[in-house]
C-alpha positions as CSV (number, residue, x, y, z in Angstrom):
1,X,17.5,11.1,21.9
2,X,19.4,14.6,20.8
3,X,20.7,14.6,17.0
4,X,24.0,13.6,18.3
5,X,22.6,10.6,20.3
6,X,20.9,9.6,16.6
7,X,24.7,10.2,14.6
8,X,26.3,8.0,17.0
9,X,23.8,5.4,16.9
10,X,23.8,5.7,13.4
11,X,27.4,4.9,13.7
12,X,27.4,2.2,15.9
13,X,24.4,0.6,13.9
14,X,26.0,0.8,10.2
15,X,29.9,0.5,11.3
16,X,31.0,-0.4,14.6
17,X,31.2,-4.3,15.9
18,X,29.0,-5.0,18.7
19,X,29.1,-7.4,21.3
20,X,26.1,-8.7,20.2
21,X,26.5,-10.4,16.6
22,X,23.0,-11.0,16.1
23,X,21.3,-10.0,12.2
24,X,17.7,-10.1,11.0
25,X,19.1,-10.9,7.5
26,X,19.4,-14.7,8.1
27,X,16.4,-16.2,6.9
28,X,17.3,-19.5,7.4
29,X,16.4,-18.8,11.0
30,X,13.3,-16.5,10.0
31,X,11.4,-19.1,8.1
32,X,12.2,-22.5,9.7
33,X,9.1,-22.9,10.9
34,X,7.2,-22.2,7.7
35,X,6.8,-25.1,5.1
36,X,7.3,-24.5,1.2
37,X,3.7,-24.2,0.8
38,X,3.1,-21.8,3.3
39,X,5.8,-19.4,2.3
40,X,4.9,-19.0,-1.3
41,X,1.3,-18.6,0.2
42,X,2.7,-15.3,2.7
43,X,4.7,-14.3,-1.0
44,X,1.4,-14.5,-2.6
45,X,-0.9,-12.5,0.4
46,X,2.1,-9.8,0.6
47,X,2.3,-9.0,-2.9
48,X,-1.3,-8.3,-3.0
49,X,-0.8,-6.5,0.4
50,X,1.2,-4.2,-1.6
51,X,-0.9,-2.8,-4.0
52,X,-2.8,-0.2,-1.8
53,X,-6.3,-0.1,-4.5
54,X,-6.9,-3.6,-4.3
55,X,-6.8,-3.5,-0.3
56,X,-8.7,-0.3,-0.1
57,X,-11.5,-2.1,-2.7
58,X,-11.2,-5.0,-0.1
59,X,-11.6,-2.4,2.8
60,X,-15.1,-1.7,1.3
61,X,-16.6,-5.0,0.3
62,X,-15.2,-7.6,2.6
63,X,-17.8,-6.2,6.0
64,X,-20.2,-6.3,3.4
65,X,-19.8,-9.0,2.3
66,X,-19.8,-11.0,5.8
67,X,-23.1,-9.4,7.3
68,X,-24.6,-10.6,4.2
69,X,-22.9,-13.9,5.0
70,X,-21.4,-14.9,1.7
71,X,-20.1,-18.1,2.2
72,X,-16.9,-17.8,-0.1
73,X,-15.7,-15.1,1.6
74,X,-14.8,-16.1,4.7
75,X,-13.3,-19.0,2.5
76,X,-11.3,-17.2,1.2
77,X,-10.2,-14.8,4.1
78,X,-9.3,-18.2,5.9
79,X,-7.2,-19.4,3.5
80,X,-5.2,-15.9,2.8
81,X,-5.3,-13.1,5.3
82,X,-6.8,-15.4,8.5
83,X,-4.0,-17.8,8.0
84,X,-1.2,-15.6,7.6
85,X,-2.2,-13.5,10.8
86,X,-4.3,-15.4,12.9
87,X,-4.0,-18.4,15.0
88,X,-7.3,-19.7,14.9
89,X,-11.2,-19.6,15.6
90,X,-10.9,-20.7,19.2
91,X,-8.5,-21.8,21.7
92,X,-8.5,-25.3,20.4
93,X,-6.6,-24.5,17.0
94,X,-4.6,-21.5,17.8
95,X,-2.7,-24.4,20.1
96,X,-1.5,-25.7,17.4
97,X,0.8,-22.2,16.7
98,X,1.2,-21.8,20.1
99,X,3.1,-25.6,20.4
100,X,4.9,-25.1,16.9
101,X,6.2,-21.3,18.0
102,X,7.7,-23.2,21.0
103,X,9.6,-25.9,19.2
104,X,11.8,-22.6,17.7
105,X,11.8,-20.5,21.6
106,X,9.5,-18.3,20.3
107,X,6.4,-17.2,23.2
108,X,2.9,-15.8,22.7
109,X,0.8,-13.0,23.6
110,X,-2.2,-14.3,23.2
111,X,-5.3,-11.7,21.8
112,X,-9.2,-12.9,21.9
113,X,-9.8,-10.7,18.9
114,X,-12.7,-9.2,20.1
115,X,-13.1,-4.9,20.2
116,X,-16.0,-2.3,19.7
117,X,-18.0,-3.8,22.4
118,X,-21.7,-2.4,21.3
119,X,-24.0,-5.6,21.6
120,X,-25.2,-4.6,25.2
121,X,-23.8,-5.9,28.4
122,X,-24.2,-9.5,27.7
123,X,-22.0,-9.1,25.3
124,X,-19.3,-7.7,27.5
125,X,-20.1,-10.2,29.9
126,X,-19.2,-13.0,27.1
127,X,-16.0,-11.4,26.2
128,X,-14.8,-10.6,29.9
129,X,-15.4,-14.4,30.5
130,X,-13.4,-15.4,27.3
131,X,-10.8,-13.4,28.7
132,X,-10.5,-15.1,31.9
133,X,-10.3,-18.5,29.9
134,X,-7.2,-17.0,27.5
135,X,-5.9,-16.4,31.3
136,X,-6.8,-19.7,32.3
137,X,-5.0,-21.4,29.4
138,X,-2.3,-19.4,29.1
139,X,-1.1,-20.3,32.7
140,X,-0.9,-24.0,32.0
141,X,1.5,-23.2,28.5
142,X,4.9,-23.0,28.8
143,X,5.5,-20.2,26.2
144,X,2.2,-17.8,27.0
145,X,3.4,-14.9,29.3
146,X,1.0,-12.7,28.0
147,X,-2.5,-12.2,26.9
148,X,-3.7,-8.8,25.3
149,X,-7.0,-7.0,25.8
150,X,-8.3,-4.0,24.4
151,X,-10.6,-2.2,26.7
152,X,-13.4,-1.8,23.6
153,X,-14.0,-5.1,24.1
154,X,-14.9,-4.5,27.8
155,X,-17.2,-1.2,27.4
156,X,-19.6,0.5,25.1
157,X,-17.4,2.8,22.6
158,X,-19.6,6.2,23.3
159,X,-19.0,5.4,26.9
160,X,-15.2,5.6,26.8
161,X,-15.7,8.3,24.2
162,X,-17.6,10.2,26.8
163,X,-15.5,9.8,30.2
164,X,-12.5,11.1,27.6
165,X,-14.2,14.4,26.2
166,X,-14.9,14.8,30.1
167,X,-11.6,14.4,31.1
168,X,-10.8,16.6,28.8
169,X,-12.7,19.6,30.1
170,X,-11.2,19.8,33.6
171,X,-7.9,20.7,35.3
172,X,-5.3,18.4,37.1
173,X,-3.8,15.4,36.9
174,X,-4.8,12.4,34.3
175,X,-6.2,10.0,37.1
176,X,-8.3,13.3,39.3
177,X,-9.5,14.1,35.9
178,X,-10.9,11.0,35.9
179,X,-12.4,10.9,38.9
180,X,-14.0,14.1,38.4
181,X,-15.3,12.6,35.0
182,X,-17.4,9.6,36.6
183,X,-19.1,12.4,38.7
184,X,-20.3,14.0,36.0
185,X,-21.9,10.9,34.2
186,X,-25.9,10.2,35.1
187,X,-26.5,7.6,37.3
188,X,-27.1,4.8,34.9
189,X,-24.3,5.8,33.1
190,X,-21.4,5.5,36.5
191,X,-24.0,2.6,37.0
192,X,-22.3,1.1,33.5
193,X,-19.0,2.4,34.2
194,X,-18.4,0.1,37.4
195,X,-19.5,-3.1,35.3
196,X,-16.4,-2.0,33.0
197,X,-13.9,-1.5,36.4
198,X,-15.8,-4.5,37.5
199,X,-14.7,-6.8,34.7
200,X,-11.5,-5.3,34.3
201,X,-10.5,-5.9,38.0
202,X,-11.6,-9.7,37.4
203,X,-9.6,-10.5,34.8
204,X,-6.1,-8.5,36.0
205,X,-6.8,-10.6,39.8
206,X,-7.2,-13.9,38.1
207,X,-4.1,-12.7,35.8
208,X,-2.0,-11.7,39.0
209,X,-3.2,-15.3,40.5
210,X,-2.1,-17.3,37.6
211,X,1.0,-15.0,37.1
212,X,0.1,-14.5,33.5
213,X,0.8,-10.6,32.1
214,X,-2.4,-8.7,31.0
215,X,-1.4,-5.7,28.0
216,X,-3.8,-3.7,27.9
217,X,-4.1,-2.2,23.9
218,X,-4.0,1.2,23.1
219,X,-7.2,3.1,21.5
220,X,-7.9,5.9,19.5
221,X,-7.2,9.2,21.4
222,X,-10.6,10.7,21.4
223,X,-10.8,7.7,23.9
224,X,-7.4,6.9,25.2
225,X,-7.6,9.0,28.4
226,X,-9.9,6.7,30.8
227,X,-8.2,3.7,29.0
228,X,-4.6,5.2,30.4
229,X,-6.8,6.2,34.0
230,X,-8.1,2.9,34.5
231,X,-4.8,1.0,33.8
232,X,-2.7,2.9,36.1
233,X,-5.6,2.4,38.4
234,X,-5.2,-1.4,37.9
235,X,-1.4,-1.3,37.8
236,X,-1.4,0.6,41.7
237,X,-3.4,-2.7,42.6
238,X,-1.5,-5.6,41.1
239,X,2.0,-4.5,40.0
240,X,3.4,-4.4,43.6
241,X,6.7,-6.3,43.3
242,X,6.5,-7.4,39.6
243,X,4.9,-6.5,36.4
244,X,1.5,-8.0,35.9
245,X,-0.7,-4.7,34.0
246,X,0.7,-3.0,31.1
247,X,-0.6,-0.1,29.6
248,X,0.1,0.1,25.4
249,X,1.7,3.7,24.7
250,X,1.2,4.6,20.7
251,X,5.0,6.2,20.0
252,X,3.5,8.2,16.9
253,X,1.5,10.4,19.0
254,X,3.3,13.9,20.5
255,X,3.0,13.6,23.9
256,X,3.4,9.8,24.5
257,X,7.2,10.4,25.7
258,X,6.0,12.7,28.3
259,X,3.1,10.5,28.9
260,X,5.6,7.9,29.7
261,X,8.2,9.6,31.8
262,X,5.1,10.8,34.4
263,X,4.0,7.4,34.6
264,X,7.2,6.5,35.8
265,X,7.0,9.3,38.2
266,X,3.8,8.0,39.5
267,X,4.6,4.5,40.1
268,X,7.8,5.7,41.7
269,X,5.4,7.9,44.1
270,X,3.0,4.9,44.4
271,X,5.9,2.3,44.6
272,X,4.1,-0.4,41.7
273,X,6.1,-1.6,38.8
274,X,5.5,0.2,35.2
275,X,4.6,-2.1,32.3
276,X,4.4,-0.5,28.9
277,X,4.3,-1.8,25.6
278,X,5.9,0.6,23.4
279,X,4.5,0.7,19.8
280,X,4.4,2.9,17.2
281,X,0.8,2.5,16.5
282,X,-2.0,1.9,15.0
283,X,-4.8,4.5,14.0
284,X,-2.8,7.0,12.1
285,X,-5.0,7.5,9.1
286,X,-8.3,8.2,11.2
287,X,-6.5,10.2,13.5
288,X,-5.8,12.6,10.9
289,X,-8.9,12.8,9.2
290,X,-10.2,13.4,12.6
291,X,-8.4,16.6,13.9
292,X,-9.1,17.4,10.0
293,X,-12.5,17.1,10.2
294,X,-13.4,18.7,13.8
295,X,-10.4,21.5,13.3
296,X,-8.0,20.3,15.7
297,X,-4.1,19.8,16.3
298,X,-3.5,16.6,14.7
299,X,-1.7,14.3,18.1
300,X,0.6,12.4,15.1
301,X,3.7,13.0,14.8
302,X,4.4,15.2,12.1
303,X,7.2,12.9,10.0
304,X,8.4,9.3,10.8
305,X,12.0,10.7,12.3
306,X,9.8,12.1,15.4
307,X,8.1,8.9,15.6
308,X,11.4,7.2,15.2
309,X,13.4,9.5,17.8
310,X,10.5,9.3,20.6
311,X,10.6,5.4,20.3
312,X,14.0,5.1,21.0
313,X,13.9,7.3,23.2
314,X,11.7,5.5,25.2
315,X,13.5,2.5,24.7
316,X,16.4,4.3,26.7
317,X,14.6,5.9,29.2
318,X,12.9,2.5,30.2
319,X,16.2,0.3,30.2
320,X,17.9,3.4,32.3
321,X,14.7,2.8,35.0
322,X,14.7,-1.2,33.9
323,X,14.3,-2.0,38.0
324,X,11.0,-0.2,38.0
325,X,10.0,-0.2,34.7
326,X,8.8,-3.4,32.5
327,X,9.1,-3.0,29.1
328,X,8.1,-4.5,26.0
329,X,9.1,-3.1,22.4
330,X,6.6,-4.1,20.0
331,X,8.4,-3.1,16.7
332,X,8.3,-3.9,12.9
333,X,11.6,-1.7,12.8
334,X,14.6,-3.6,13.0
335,X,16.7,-0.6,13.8
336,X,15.0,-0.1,16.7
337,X,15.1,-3.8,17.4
338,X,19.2,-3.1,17.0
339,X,19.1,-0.7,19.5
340,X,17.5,-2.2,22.5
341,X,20.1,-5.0,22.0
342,X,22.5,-2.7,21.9
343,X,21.6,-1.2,25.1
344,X,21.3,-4.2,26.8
345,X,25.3,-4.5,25.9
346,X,25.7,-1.4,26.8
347,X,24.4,-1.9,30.2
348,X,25.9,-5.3,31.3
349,X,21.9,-6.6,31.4
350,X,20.9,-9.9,29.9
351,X,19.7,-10.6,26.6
352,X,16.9,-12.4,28.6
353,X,16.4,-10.1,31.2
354,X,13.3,-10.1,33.1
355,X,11.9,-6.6,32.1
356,X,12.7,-6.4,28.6
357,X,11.1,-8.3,26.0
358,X,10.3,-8.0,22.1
359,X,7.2,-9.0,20.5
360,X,5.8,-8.7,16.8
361,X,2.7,-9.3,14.8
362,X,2.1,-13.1,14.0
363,X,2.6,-13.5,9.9
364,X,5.1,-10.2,10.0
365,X,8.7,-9.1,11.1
366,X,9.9,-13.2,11.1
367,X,13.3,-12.0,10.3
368,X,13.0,-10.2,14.1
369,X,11.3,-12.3,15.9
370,X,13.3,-15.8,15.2
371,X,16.8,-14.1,15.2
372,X,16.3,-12.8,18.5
373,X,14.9,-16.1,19.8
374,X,18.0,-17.9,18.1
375,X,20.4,-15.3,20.0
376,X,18.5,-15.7,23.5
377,X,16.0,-12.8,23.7
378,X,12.7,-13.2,24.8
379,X,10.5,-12.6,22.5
380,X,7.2,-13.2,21.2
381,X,4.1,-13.6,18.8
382,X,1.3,-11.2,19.2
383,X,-1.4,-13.8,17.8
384,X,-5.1,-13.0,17.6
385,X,-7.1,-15.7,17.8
386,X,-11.5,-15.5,17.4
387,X,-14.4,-16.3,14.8
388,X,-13.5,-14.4,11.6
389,X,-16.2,-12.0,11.9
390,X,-15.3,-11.0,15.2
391,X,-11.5,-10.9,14.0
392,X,-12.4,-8.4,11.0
393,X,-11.8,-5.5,12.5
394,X,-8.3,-6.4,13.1
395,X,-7.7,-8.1,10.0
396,X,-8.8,-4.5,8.1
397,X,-6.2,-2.9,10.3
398,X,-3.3,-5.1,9.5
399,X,-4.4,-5.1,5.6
400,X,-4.3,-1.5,5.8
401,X,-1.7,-0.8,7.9
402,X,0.8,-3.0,5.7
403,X,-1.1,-1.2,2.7
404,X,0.5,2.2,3.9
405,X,3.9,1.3,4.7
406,X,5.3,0.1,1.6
407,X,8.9,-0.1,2.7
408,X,7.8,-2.9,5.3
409,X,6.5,-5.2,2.2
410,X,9.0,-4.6,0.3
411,X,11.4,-6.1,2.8
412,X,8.8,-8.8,3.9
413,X,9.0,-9.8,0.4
414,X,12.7,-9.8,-0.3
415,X,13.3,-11.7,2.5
416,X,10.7,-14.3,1.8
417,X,12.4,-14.1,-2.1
418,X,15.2,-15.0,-0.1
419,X,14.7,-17.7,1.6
420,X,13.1,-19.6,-1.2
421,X,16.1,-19.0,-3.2
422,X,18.3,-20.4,-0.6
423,X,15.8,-23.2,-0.6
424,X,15.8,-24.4,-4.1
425,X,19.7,-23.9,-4.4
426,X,20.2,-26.6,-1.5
427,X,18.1,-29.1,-3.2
């Protein structure tokens, strides 16, 4: 988007009416599905959310304290951070949210909370085949269009991280890179690479079958580029007609607009649908420290208008391509919430068109997700569901995450304020 594209959305954002009248101030609509109890509970876990040393103190003892299995821990993490973000320990409970979500039109893209495959292949094994189950289930729910995976949870990390620094010694383009990379691994390493294609071929042909969308999650870059291969890969093979692989593009990186716009080109040349899921990500902190560390070009965007102006960016470019091109805007930010909507307007397209659909974090962003519901979007959940010490790792990242970005709590808790106000005065 130029700088005159930004003023006039500005404009049209702050001061123009729309054809859409929908707001992500009512939080009437935002919190109807949470009880009294449970919303002075998320007014509790956010305030302590947003004081950055007691997370980063949490950060350090709470892994600690579960591999020496301290029973009061996970006790506590159950009652506070588990239950605010989390569905459940296994299928069984996480229904629960999934049935209450759809009393108030709200979907689910359901995430077996499992990454950092490094237990050996039986492990992977047990996590591809939970996978298949989430696939399973979610094709007999009404409200489950989606499951997420993360590719970590399907391979050994220093493989990935291997394939990628690979990769990124040759010429050419992303996927011959890639092929050029399995060549160069030992036998018993391409050996261990076709278990990973293996699995992930499994699960996205028992996902086409059942007609249930796989997301594939972004990673950290220092592994992203087979992880970006082997989707595309998958995507040639199962997104012929319709969107059934999506590949999770991290708008705070450079070169993710690009990234997206050759994609496009590709499945043009290759004639399958694109599915993205358009985030702003995830790994920020350690990808600095990183290209600090080992004296490299840090891939972040350099301030949060970049970040902002590439993610709208690609909201436009996807609606403009909407026949080919799936999309999914999984944002925190209301304006760029606003601005989908808007272009949808704009465009004469559906609020519930086919291709376009918004998703947020269970626990956050309720203001979002239930407004767009009420005014006929389709939207979701993203809700994690697993044993609590295989959900840690994602539990740390939303705790510090929500840490860092202090505006976001701040309007979590007004809002929540909010509503209980409202509450107490209609008594």
């Amino acid at each position: 988007m130029s700088a005159n594209g930004l003023l006039t959305f500005a404009f049209h954002y702050f001061f123009m009416p729309t054809m859409n009248s929908i707001s992500f101030d009512n939080t009437e609509y935002a919190f109807d599905y949470k009880k009294n109890s449970e919303l002075k509970n998320a007014h509790f876990l956010f305030s302590v959310i947003g004081k950055p040393w007691l997370v980063n103190l949490a950060l350090k003892l709470t892994p600690l304290a579960i591999k020496w299995k301290l029973p009061f821990v996970k006790l506590i993490l159950r009652k506070t951070i588990f239950q605010q973000f989390v569905g459940g320990q296994n299928l069984e409970e996480t229904a629960v949210v999934v049935d209450h979500l759809n009393t108030h039109h709200v979907q689910v893209i359901l995430d077996y909370g499992v990454e950092g495959g490094g237990d050996g292949e039986k492990a992977l094994d047990q996590a591809a085949a939970e996978f298949i189950k989430v696939i399973d289930y979610a094709a007999g729910q009404d409200n489950i269009p989606f499951m997420s995976i993360k590719l970590t949870g399907l391979s050994r990390f220093e493989l990935l991280e291997k394939l990628d620094s690979l990769m990124n010694q040759l010429e050419g383009s992303l996927i011959n890179k890639y092929l050029q990379a399995i060549d160069l691994l030992n036998e018993e390493e391409k050996e261990e690479w076709q278990k990973v294609k293996k699995r992930l071929h499994i699960i996205c042909e028992r996902a086409s079958e059942k007609k249930v969308g796989v997301l594939i999650d972004a990673e950290e870059t220092w592994i992203q580029d087979p992880v970006d291969a082997l989707t595309l890969s998958m995507m040639d093979s199962f997104n012929k007609g319709r969107s059934v692989i999506y590949n999770t593009l991290q708008l705070y990186r450079i070169d993710r607009l690009k990234f997206l716009k050759d994609c496009y080109e590709a499945s043009v040349e290759r004639d399958f649908v694109l599915g993205v899921k358009i985030v702003r990500g995830a790994y920020m902190e350690n990808e600095r420290k990183r290209a600090a560390l080992m004296n490299y070009s840090s891939p972040i965007q350099t301030n949060k208008e970049n970040c902002d102006r590439d993610f709208n960016d690609a909201i436009e470019f996807s609606i403009q391509h909407i026949n080919k091109i799936s999309l999914i805007v999984a944002s925190h930010n209301e304006q760029s919430n606003f601005y989908c909507t808007e272009l949808l307007a704009k465009n004469g397209l559906p609020q519930d068109h086919p291709n376009v659909h918004f998703s947020q974090l269970y626990g956050m962003s309720d203001n979002i997700t239930f407004n767009l519901a009420k005014a006929g979007y389709s939207v979701s959940k993203y809700l994690p569901f697993g044993p609590i010490k295989d959900v840690i790792p994602y539990l740390m990242r939303r705790a510090q995450e929500n840490s860092s970005v202090s505006g976001q709590m701040g309007r979590e808790l007004v809002l929540i304020k909010k509503e209980i106000s409202r509450r107490k005065q209609i008594k």
